[in-house]
C-alpha positions as CSV (number, residue, x, y, z in Angstrom):
1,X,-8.5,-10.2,46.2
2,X,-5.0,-12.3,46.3
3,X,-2.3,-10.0,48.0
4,X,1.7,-11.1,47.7
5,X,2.9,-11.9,51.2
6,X,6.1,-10.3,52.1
7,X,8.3,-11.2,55.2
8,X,7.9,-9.3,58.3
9,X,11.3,-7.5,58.6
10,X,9.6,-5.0,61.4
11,X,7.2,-4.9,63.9
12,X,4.1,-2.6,63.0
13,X,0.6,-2.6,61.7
14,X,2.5,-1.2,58.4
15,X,4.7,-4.2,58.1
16,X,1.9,-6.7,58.8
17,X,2.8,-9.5,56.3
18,X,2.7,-7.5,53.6
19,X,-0.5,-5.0,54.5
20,X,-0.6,-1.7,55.1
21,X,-1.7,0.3,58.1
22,X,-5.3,0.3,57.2
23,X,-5.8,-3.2,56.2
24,X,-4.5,-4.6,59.8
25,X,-6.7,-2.4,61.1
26,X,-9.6,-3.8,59.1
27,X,-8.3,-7.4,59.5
28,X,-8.3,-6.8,63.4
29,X,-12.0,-5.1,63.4
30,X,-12.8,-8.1,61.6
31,X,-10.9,-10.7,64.0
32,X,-12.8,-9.4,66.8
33,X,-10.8,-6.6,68.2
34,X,-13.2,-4.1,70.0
35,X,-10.8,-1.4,70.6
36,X,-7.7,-0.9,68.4
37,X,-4.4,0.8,69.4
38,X,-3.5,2.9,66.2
39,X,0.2,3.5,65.2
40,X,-1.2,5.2,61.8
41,X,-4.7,7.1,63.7
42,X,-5.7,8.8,60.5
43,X,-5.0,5.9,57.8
44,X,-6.4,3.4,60.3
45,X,-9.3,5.2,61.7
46,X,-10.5,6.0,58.1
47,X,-9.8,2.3,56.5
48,X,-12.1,1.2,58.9
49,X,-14.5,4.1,58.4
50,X,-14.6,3.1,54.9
51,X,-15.0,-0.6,55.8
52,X,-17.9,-0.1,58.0
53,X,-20.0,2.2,55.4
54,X,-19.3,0.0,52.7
55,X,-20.1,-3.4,54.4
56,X,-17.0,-5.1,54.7
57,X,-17.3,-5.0,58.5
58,X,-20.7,-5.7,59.4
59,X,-23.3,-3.7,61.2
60,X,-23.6,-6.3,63.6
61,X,-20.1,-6.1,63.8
62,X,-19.7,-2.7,65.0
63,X,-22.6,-3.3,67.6
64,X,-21.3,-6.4,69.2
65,X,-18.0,-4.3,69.9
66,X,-20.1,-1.1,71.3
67,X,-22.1,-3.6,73.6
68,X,-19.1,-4.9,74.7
69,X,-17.3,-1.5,75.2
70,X,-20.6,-0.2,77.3
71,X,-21.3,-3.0,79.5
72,X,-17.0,-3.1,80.5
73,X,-17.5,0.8,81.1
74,X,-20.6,0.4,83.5
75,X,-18.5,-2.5,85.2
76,X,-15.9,-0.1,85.7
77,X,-17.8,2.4,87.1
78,X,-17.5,4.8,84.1
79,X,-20.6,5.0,82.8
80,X,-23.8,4.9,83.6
81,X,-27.3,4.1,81.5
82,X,-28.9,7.2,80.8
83,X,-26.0,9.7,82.5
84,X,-25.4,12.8,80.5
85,X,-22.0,12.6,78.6
């Protein structure tokens, strides 16, 4: 779907060339962004909700980012396979 591109006047996930709050946060998901700093949670956290039950982003997708997120945690020292959470 073709979207009008409007100037950035601010800085923001809201003012991102002309999307909204939840379509950066899509965009980013999709751009390889494991974990996603949220200026809109609720709009953001659901666009991508949405996104990931309908397809858009991937399963595989949402796996790579988890494997990423588990194996920087267990070289932190934060978690551990198998520890009760």
């Amino acid at each position: 779907m073709a979207r009008e591109k409007k100037p950035v006047t601010k800085l923001g996930a809201k003012h991102l060339i002309g999307y909204g709050a939840g379509d950066a946060a899509v965009l980013a998901v999709l751009a390889g962004n494991d974990l996603l700093c949220s200026t809109e949670y609720k709009t953001q956290y659901q666009a991508v909700l949405d996104a990931a039950q309908s397809g858009r982003i991937p399963q595989e997708r949402i796996n790579e980012s988890v494997m990423r997120i588990l194996r920087w945690k267990m070289d932190m020292g934060i978690w551990k396979i198998g520890a009760a959470q």
